[in-house]
Biopython code that builds the backbone (N, CA, C, O; Angstrom):
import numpy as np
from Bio.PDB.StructureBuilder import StructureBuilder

atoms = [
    (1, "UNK", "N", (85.641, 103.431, 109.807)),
    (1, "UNK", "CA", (84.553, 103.539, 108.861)),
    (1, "UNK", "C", (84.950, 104.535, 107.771)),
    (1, "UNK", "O", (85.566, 105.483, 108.256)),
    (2, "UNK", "N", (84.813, 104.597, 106.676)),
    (2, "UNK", "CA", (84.884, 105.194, 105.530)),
    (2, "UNK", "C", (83.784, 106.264, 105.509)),
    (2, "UNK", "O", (82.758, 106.337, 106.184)),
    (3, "UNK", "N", (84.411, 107.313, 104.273)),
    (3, "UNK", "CA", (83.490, 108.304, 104.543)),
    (3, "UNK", "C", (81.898, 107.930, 103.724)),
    (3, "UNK", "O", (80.824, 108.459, 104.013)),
    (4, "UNK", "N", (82.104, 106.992, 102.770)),
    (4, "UNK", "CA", (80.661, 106.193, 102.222)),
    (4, "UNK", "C", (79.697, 106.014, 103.565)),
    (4, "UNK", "O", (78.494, 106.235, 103.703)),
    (5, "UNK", "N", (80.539, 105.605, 104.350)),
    (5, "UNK", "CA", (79.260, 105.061, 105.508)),
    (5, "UNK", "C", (79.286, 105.742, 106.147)),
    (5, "UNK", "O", (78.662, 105.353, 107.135)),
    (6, "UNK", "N", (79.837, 107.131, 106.345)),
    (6, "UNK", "CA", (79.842, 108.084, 107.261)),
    (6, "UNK", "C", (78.380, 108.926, 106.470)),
    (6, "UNK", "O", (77.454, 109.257, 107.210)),
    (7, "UNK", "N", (78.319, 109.129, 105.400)),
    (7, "UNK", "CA", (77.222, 110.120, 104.891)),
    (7, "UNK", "C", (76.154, 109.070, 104.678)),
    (7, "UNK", "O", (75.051, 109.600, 104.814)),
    (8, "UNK", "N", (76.041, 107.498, 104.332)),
    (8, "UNK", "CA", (75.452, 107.293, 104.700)),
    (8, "UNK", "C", (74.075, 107.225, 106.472)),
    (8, "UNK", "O", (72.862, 107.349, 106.636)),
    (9, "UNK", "N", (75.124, 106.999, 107.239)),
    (9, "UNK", "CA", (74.481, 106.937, 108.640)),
    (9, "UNK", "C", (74.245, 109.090, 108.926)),
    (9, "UNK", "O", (73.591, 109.683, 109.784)),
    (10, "UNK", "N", (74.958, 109.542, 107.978)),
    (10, "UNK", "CA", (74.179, 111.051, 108.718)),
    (10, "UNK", "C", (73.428, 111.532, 107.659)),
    (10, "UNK", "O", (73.026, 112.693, 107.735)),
    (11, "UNK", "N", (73.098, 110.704, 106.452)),
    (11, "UNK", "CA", (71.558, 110.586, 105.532)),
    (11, "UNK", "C", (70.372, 110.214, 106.338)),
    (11, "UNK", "O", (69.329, 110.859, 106.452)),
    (12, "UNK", "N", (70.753, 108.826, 107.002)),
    (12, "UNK", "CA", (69.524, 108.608, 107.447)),
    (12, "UNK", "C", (69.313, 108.817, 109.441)),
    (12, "UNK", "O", (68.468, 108.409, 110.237)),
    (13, "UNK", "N", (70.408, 109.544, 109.555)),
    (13, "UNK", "CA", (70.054, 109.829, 111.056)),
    (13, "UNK", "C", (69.492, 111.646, 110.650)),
    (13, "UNK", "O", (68.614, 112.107, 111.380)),
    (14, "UNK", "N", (70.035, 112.519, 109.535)),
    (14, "UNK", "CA", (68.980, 113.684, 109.219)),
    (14, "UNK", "C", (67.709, 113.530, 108.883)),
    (14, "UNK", "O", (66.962, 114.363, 109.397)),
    (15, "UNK", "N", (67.043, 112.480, 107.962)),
    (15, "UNK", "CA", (65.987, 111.873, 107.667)),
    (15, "UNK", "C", (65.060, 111.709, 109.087)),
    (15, "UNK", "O", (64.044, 112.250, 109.524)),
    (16, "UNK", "N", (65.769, 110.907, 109.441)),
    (16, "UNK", "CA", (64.533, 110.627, 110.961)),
    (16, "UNK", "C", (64.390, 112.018, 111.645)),
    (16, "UNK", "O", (63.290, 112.565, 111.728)),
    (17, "UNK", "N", (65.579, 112.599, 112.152)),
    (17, "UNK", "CA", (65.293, 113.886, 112.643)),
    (17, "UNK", "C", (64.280, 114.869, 111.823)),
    (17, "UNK", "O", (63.471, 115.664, 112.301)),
    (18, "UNK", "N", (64.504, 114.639, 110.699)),
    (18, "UNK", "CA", (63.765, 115.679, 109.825)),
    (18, "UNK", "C", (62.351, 115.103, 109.787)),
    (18, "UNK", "O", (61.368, 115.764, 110.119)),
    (19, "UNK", "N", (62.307, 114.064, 109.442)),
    (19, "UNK", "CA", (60.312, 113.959, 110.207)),
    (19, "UNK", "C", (60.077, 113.457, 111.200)),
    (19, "UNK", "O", (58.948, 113.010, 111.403)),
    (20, "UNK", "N", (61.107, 113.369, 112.170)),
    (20, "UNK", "CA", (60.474, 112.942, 113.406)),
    (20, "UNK", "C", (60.203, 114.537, 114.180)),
    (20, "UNK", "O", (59.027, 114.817, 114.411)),
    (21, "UNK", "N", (61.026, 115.315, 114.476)),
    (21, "UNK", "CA", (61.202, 117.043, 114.231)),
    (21, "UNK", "C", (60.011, 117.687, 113.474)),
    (21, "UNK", "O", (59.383, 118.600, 114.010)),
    (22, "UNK", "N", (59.760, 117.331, 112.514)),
    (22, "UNK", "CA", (59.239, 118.452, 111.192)),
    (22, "UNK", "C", (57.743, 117.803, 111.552)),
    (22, "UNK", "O", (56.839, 118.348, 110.919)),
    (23, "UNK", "N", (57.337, 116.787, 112.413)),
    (23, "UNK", "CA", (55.965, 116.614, 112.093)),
    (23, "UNK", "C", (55.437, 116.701, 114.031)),
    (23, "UNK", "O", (54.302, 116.737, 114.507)),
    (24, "UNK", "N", (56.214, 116.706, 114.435)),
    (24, "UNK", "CA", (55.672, 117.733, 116.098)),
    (24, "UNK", "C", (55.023, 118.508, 116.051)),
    (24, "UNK", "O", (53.863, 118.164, 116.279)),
    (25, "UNK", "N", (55.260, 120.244, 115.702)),
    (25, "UNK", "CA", (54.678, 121.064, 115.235)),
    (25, "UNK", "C", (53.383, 120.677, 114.429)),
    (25, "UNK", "O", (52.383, 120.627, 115.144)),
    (26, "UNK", "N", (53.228, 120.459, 113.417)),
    (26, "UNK", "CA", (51.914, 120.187, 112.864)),
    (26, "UNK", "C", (51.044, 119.587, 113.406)),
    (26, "UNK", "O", (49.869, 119.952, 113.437)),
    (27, "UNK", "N", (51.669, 118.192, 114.106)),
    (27, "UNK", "CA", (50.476, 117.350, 115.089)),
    (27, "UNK", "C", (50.351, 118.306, 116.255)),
    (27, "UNK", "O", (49.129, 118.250, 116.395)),
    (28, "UNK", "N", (50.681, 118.970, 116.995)),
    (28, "UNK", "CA", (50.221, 119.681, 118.015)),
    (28, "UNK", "C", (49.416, 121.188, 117.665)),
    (28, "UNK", "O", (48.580, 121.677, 118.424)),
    (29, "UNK", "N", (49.822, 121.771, 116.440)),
    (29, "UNK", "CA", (49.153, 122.654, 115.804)),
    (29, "UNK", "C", (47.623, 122.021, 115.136)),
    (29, "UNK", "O", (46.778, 122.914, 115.065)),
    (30, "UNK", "N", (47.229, 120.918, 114.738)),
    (30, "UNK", "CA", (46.243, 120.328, 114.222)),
    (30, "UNK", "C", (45.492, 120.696, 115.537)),
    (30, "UNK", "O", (44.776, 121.676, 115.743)),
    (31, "UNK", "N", (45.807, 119.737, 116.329)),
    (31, "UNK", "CA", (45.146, 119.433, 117.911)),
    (31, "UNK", "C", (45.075, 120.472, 118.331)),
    (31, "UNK", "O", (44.161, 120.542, 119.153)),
    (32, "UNK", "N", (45.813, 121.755, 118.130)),
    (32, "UNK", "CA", (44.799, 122.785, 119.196)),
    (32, "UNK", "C", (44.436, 123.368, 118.214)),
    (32, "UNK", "O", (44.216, 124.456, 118.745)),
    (33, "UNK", "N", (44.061, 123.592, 116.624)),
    (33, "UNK", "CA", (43.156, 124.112, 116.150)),
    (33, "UNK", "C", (41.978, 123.198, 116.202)),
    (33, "UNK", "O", (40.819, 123.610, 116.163)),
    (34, "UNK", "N", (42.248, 122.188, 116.275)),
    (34, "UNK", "CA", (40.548, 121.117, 116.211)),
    (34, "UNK", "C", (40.014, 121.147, 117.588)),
    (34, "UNK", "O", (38.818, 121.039, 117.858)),
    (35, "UNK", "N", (40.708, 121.257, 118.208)),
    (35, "UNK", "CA", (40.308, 122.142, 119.821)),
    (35, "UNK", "C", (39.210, 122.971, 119.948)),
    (35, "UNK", "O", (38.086, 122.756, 120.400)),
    (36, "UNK", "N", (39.745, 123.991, 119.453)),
    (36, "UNK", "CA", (39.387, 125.249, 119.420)),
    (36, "UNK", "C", (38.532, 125.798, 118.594)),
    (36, "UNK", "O", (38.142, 126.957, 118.728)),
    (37, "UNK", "N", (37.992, 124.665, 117.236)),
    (37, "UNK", "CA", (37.180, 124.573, 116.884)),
    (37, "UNK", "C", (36.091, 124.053, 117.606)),
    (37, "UNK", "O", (35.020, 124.632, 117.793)),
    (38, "UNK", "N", (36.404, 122.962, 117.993)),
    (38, "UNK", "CA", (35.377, 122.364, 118.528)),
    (38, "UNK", "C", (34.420, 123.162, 119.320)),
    (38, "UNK", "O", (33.195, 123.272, 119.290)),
    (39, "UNK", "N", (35.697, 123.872, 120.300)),
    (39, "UNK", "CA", (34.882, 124.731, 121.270)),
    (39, "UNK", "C", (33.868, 125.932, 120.695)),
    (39, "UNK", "O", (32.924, 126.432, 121.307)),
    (40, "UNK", "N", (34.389, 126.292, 119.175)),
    (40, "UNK", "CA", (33.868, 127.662, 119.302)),
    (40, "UNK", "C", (32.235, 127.372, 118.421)),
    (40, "UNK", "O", (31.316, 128.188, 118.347)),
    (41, "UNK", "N", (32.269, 125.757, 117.744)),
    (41, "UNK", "CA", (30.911, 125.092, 117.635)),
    (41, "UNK", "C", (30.285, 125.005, 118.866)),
    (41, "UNK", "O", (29.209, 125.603, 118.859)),
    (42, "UNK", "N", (30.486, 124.621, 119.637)),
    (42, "UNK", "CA", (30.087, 123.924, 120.982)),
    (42, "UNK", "C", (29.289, 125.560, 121.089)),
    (42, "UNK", "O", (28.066, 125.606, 120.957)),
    (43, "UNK", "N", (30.057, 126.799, 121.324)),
    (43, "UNK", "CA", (29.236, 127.859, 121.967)),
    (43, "UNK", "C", (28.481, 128.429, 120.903)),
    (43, "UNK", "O", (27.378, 128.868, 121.224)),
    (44, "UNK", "N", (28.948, 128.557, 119.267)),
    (44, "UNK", "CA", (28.271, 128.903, 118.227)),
    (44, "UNK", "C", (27.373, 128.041, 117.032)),
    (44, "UNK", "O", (27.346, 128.529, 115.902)),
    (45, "UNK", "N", (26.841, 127.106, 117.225)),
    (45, "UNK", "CA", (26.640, 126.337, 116.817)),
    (45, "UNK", "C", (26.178, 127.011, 115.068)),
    (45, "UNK", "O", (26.689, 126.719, 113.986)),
    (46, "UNK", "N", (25.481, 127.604, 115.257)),
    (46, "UNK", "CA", (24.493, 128.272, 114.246)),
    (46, "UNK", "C", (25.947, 128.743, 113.177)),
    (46, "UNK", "O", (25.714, 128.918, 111.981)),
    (47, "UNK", "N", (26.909, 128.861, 113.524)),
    (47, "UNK", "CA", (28.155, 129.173, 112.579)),
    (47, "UNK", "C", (28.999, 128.581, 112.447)),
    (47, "UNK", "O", (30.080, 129.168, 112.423)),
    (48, "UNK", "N", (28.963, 126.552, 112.231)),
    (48, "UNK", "CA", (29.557, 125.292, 112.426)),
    (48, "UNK", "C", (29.644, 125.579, 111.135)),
    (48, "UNK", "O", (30.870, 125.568, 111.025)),
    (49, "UNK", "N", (29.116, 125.905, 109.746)),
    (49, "UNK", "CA", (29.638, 125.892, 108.427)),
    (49, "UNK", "C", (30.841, 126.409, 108.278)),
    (49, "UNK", "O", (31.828, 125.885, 107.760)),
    (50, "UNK", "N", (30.694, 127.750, 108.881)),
    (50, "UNK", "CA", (31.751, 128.878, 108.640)),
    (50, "UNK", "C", (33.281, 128.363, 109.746)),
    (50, "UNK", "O", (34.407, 128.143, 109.301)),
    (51, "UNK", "N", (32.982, 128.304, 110.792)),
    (51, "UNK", "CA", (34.290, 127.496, 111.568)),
    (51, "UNK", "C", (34.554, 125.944, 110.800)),
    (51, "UNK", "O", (35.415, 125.920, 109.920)),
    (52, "UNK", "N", (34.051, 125.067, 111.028)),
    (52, "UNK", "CA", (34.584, 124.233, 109.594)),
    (52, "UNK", "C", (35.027, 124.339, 108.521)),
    (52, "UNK", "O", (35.886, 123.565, 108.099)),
    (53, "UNK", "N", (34.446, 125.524, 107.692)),
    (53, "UNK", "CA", (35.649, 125.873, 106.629)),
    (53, "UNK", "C", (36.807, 126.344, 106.874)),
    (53, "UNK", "O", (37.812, 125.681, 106.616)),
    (54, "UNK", "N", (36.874, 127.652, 107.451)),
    (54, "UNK", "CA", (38.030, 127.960, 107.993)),
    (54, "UNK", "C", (38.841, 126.626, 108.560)),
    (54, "UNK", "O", (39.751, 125.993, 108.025)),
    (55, "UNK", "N", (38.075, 126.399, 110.042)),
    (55, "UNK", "CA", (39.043, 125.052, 109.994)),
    (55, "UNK", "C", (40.255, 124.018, 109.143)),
    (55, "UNK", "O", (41.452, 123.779, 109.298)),
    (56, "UNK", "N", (39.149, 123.580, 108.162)),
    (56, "UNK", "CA", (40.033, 123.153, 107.108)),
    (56, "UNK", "C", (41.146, 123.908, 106.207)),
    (56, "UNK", "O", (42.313, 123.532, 106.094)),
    (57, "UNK", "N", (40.739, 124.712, 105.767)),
    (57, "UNK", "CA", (41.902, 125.799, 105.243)),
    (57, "UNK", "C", (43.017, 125.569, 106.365)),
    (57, "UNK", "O", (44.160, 125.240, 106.049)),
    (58, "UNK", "N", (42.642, 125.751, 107.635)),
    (58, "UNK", "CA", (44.099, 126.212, 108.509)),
    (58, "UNK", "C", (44.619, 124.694, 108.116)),
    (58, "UNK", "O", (45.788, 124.511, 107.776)),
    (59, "UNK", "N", (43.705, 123.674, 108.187)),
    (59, "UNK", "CA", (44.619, 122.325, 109.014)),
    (59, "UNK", "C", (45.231, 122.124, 107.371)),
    (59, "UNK", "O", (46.097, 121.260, 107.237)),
    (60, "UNK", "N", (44.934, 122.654, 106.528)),
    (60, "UNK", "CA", (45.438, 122.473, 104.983)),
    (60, "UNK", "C", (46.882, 123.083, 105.137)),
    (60, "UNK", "O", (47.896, 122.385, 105.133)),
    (61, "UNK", "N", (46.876, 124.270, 105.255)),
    (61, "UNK", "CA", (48.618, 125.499, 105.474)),
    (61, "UNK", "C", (48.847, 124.345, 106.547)),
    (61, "UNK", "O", (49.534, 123.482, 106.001)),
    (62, "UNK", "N", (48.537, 123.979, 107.887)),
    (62, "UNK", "CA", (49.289, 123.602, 108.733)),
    (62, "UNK", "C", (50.156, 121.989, 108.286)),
    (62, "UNK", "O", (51.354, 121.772, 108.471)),
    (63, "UNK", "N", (49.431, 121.295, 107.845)),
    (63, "UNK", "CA", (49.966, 120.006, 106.762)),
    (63, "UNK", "C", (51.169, 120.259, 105.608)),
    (63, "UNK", "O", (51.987, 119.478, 105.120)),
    (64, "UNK", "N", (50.943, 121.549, 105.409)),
    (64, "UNK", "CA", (52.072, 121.667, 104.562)),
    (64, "UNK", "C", (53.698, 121.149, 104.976)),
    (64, "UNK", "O", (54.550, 120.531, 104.338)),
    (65, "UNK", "N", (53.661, 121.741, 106.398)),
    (65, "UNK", "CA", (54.695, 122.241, 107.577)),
    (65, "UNK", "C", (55.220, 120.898, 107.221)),
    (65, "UNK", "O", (56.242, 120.885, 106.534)),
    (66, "UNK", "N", (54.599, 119.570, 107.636)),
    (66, "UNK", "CA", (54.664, 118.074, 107.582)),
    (66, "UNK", "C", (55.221, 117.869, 106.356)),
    (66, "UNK", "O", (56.332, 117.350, 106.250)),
    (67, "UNK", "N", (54.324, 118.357, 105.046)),
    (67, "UNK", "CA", (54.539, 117.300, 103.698)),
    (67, "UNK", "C", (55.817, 118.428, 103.817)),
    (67, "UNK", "O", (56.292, 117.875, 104.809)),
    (68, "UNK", "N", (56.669, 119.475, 103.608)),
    (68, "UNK", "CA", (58.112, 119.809, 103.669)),
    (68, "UNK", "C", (58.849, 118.959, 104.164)),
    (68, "UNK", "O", (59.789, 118.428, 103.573)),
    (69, "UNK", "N", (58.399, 118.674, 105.638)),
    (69, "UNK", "CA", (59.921, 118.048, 106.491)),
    (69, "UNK", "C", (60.035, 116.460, 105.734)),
    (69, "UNK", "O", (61.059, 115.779, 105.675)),
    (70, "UNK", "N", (58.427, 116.040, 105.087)),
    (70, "UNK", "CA", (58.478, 114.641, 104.680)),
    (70, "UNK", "C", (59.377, 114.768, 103.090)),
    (70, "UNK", "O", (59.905, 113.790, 102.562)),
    (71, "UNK", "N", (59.397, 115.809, 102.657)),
    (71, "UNK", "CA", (60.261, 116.034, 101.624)),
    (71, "UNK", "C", (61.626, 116.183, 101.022)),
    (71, "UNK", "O", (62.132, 116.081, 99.905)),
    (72, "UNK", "N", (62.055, 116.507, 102.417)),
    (72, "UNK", "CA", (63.551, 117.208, 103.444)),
    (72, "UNK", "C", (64.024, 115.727, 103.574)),
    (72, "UNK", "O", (65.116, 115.410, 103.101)),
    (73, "UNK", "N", (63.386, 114.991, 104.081)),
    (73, "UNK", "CA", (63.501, 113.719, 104.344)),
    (73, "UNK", "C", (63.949, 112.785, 103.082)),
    (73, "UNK", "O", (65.169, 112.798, 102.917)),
    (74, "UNK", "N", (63.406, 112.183, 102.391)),
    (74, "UNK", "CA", (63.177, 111.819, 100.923)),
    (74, "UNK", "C", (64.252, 112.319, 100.280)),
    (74, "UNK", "O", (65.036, 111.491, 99.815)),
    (75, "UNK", "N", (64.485, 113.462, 100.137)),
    (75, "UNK", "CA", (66.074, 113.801, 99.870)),
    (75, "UNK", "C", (66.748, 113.465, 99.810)),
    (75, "UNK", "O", (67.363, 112.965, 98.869)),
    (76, "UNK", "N", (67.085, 113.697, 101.619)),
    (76, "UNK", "CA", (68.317, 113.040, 101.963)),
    (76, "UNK", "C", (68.178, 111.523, 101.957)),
    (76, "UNK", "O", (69.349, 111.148, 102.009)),
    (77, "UNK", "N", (67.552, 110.648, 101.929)),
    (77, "UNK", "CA", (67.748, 109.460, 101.862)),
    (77, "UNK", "C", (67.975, 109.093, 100.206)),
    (77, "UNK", "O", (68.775, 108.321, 99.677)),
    (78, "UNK", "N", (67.137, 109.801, 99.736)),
    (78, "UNK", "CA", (66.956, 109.153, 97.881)),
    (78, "UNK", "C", (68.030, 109.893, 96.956)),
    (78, "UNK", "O", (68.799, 109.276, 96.218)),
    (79, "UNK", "N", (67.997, 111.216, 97.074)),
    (79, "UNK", "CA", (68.478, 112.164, 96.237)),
    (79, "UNK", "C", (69.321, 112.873, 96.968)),
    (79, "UNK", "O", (68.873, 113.991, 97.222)),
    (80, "UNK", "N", (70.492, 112.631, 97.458)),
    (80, "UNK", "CA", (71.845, 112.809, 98.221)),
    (80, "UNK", "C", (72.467, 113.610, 97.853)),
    (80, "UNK", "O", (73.307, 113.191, 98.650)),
    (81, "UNK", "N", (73.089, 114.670, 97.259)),
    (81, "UNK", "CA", (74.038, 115.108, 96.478)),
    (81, "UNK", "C", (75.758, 114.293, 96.640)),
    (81, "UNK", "O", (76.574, 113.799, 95.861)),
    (82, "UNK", "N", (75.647, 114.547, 98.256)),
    (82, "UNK", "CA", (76.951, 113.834, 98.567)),
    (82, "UNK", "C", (77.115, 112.360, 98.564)),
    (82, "UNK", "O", (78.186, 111.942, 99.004)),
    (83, "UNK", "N", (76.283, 111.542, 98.164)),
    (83, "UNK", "CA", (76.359, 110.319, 98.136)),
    (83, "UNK", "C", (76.891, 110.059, 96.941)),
    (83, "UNK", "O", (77.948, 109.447, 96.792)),
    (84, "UNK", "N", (75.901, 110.696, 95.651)),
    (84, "UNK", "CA", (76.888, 110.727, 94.339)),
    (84, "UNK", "C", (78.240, 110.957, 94.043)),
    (84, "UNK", "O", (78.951, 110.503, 93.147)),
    (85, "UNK", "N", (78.478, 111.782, 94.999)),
    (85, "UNK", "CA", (79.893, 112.585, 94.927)),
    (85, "UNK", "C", (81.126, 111.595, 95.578)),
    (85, "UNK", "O", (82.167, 111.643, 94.923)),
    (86, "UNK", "N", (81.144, 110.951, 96.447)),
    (86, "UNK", "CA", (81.461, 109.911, 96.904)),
    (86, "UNK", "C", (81.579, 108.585, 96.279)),
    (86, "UNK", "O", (82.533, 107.807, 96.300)),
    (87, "UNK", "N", (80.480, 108.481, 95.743)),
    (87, "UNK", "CA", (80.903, 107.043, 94.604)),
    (87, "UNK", "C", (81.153, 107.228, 93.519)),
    (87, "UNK", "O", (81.279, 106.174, 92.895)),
    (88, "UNK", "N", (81.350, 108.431, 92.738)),
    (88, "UNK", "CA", (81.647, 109.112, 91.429)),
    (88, "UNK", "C", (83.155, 108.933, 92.071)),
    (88, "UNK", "O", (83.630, 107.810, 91.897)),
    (89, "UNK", "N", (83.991, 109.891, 92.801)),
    (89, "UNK", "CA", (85.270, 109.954, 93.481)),
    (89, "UNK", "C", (85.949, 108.521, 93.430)),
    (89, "UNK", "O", (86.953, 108.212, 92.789)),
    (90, "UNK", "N", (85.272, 107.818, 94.148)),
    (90, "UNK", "CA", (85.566, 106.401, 94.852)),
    (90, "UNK", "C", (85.433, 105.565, 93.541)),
    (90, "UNK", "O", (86.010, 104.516, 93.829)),
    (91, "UNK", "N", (85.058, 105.478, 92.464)),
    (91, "UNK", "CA", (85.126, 104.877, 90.978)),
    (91, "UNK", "C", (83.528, 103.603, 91.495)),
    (91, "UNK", "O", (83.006, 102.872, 90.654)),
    (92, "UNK", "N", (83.152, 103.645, 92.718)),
    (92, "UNK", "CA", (81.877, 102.881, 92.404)),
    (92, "UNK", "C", (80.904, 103.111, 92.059)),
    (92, "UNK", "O", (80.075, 102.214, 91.907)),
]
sb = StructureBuilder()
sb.init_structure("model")
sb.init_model(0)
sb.init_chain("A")
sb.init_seg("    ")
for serial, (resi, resn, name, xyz) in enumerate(atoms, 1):
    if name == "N":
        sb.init_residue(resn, " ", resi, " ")
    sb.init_atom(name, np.array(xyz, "f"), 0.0, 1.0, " ", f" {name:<3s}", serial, name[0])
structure = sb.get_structure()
């Protein structure tokens, strides 16, 4: 195999790792803050405005974590550095 298809297949085997990886964390961070919301409505009810906002704010920072690795991703598949460099070299 040539090195074209070598950076190809470790473009898109970093890609999957990078959001299959990069979006664990956030889905399990969502789920135990919506948890833990839930619960602290369940015992405070009278302060469901104020834990819902907060809430959202966190699950907002915690989404970020995701839209990065989905970005990390996109990169390497679209915007390569070494892919250019390779077919610039290679005259294709």
């Amino acid at each position: 195999m040539d090195n074209l298809g070598l950076i190809g297949i470790a473009s898109i085997l970093g890609s999957a790792l990078s959001i299959g990886l990069g979006a664990i964390g956030p889905a399990i961070g969502e789920g135990l803050g919506l948890a833990n919301a839930l619960r602290a409505i369940a015992q405070q009810p009278d302060k469901a405005n104020t834990i819902t906002r907060t809430l959202f704010v966190g699950m907002a920072f915690i989404e970020s974590t995701a839209i990065y690795a989905f970005i990390v991703s996109i990169i390497l598949i679209f915007a390569n550095p070494f892919w250019n460099h390779f077919l610039n070299q290679g005259g294709g």
